[in-house]
N, C-alpha and C positions, 0 to 999 in steps of 0.2 A: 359132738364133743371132741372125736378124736381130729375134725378138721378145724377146730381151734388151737386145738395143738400145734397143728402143723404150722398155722401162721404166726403163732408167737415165737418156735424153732426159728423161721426163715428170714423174720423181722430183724434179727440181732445178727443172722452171715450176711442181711444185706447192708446193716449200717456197719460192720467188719470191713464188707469190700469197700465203701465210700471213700472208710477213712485210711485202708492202704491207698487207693488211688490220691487221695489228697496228698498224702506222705510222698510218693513217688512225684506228684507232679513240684511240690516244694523243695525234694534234693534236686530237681533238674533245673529249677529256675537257679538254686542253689550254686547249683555245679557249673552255669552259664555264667553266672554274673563271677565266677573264681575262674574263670577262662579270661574272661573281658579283664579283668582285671590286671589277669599275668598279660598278656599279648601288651594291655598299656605300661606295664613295667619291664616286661622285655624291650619293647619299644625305646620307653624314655630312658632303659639302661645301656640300649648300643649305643643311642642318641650322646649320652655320657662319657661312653667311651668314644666316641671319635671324636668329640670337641674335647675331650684331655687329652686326646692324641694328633691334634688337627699341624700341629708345627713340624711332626713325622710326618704326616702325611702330604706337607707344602715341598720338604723338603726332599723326600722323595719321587715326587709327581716332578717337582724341578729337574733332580737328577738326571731321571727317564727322558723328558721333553728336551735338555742339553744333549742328551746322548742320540737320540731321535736325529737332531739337526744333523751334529756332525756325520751321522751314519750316512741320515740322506744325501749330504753333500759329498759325501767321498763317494757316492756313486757315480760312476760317467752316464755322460747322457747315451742314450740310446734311440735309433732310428726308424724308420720301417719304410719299406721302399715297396711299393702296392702295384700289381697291373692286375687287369679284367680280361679277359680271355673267351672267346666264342668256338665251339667245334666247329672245325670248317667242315662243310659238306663234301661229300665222296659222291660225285655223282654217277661217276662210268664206271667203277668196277663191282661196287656189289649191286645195283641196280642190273647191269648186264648180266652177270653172271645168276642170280635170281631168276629172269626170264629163261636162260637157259637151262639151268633145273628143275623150271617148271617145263619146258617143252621137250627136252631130249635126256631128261634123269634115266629114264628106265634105259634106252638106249644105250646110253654112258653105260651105264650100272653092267648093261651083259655083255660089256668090255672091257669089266674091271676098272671104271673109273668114277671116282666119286665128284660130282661137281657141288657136293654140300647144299646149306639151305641157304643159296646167294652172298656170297661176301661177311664180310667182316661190320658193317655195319658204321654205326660212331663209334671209331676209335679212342676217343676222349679218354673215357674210362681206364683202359688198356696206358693209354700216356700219363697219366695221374699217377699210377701206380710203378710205371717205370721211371717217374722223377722221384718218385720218394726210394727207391732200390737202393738198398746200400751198394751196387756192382755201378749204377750210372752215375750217382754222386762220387764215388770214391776217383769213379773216371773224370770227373766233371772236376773236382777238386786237380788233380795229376795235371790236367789240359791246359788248364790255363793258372797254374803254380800257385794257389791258395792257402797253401798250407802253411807260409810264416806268416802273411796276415790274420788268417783266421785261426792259429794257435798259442800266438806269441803278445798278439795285440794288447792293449789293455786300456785304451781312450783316444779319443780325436783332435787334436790342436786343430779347432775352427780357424784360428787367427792364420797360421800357416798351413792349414788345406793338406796337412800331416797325420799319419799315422804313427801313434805312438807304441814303441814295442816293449814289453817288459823285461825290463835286466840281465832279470834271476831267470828267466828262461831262454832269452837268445841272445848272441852277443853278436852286435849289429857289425862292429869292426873287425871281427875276422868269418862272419858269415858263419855261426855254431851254436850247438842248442846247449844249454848248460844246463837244464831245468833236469833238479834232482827230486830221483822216481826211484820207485821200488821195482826189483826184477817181478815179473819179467820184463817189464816195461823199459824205455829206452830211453834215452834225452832227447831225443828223434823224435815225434808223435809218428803214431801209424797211421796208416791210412783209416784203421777201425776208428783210435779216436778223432782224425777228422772229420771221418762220418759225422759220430754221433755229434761235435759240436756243433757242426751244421745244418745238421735233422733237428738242433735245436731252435734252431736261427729263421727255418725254415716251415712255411705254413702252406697249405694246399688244400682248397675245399673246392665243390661243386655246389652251386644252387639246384635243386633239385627241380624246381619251379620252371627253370629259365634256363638252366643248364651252363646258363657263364661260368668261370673258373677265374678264382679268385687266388692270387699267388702274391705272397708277401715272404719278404726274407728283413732282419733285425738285424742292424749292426753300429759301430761307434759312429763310424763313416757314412756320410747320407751319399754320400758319390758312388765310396765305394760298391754301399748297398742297391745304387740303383744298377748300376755296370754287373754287379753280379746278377743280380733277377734278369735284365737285359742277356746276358748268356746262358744262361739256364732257358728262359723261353726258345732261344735260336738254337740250343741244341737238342733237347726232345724235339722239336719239327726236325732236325735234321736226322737225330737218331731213326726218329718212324720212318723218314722220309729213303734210308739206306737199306731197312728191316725191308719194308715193300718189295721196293726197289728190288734186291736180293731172289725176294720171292718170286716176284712177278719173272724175273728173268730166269730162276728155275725154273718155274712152269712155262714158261716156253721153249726150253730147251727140252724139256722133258715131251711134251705135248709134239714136237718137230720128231722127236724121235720115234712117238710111238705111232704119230700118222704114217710113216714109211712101210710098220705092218697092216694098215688098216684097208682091205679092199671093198665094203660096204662104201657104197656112197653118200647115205643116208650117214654115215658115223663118219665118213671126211668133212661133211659139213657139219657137222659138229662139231669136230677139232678145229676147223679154222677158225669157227666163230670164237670158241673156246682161246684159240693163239690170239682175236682179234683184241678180247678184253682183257687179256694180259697187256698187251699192247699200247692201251690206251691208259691202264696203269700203270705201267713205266713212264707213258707221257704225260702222266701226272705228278709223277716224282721228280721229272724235271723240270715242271715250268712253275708249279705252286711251289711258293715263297715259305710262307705260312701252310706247311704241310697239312697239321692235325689238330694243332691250335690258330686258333686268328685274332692278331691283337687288337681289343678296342680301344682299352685307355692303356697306354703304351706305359713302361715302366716311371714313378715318379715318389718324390719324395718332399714332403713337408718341410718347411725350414724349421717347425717348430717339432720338439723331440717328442718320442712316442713312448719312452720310458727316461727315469724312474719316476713316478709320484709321488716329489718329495711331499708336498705337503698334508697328502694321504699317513706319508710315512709319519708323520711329527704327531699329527693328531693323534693316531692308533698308538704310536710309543707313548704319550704323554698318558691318555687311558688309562693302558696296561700299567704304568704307573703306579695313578691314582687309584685303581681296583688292588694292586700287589699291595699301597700303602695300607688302605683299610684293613686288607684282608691281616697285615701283620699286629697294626695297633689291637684290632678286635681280638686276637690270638692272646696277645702280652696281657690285656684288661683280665680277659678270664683266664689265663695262666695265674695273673696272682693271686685272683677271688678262691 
């Protein structure tokens, strides 16, 4: 009796639960088809507002694409003047001097003299890092008087093979900088800001793979820009090529001097062999051309320009345009709703 009861009790929670489940499954088909519905009238209402707003939107996409042109054509052209560069091989001095620290290191050592872990190696590195130096550039600018074309300039007359200089910063006919600056600064550029114009002009990588050394410099002038790269190569080889030099010829004045204490004979040959590849590193520093770079594809320049892209520039300004047009009609529509 009393398990009759209990199924007549259980009969009516579970037709309770059917028919919440029913309920719940029909507000959510409910509530899907009142989503679909708005997404289609959001839709067909931006839809509305941009075609009642489409003659704002011609008219300012026009704007933008006229303003694009002119920008892009008031740029000058700009150049790039590329060479490819190989580390030249160091054959006789850190090779020699290596063998030497392997055979008479300890020897050296209990005579106070350190012969290191053979030489210097590929210098490459070491020169990559002293052409980008603000102390060799700033030099390298001084040497060969860079500093009214590459501060003053402002385009290239192709037709007369001319460099044009701007006005308002140099005045060509009495040779003076007029370009108005705020102190501290000068009408003079300094040497800091030549640098940095130049560290901007100026590109330097290594292939890691291959180890070539890729050196490009950007400028109005493709001449100009080649003659510069062209000195900038010849004077890091010559800069290493001084630093060596310097050193090698201390350490044989030093090495001369302190053979005159050394009465071991075992450690006199040592020192000579020691004076010997100093030696031959001086007679490296005179006869290689190409010190520490060696050029393969020697400096050159493109007749066709390397910047600006105007036509880059027109398309992206036209764009920005027609994105800024919508974005304003869409604002106004539901500004006034």
């Amino acid at each position: 009796m009393s398990k009759s009861v209990e199924n007549t009790q259980a009969m009516p929670n579970d037709v309770n639960v059917q028919l919440l489940q029913q309920q719940l499954l029909q507000q959510q088909v409910l509530l899907q088809n009142t989503q679909n519905q708005d997404d289609e009238i959001d839709l067909a209402e931006l839809w509305r507002a941009i075609w009642a707003g489409k003659f704002t939107i011609i008219i300012i996409s026009l704007i933008f694409a006229v303003a694009s042109v002119l920008f892009a054509l008031s740029k000058p052209d700009i150049y790039k003047a590329s060479a490819i560069l190989a580390p030249a091989s160091s054959e006789a001095g850190a090779g020699g001097l290596a063998a030497l620290a392997g055979q008479f290191g300890g020897l050296a050592s209990m005579a106070g003299i350190n012969l290191g872990g053979g030489g210097s190696g590929d210098k490459t590195a070491l020169a990559i890092e002293i052409l980008k130096s603000r102390s060799f550039i700033e030099n390298f600018i001084t040497k060969h008087d860079l500093l009214i074309p590459l501060m003053a300039s402002k385009e290239w007359d192709r037709a007369n093979d001319t460099l044009i200089l701007d006005a308002e910063l140099y005045d060509e006919s009495n040779n003076l900088w007029i370009r108005k600056v705020r102190a501290p600064k000068k009408p003079k550029p300094s040497l800091w800001e030549a640098y940095e114009k130049f560290f901007e002009l100026l590109s330097v990588s290594q292939d890691k793979t291959s180890s070539m050394v890729n050196i490009d410099i950007e400028f109005y002038s493709l001449k100009l820009a080649k003659q510069w790269l062209t000195w900038l190569i010849q004077d890091i080889n010559e800069f290493m090529r001084e630093q060596d030099k310097t050193e090698a010829k201390a350490s044989i004045d030093y090495l001369t001097k302190q053979l005159e204490n050394i009465k071991v004979v075992t450690m006199e040959t040592v020192f000579y062999q020691l004076i010997e590849e100093q030696t031959k590193n001086m007679m490296l520093t005179m006869v290689k051309k190409e010190y520490v770079l060696k050029t393969i594809d020697p400096a050159q320049v493109p007749d066709i320009k390397d910047k600006p892209k105007r036509a880059l520039i027109v398309v992206l300004g036209t764009l920005l345009g027609g994105v800024l047009s919508i974005v304003i009609v869409l604002i106004r529509y539901f500004a006034k709703m």
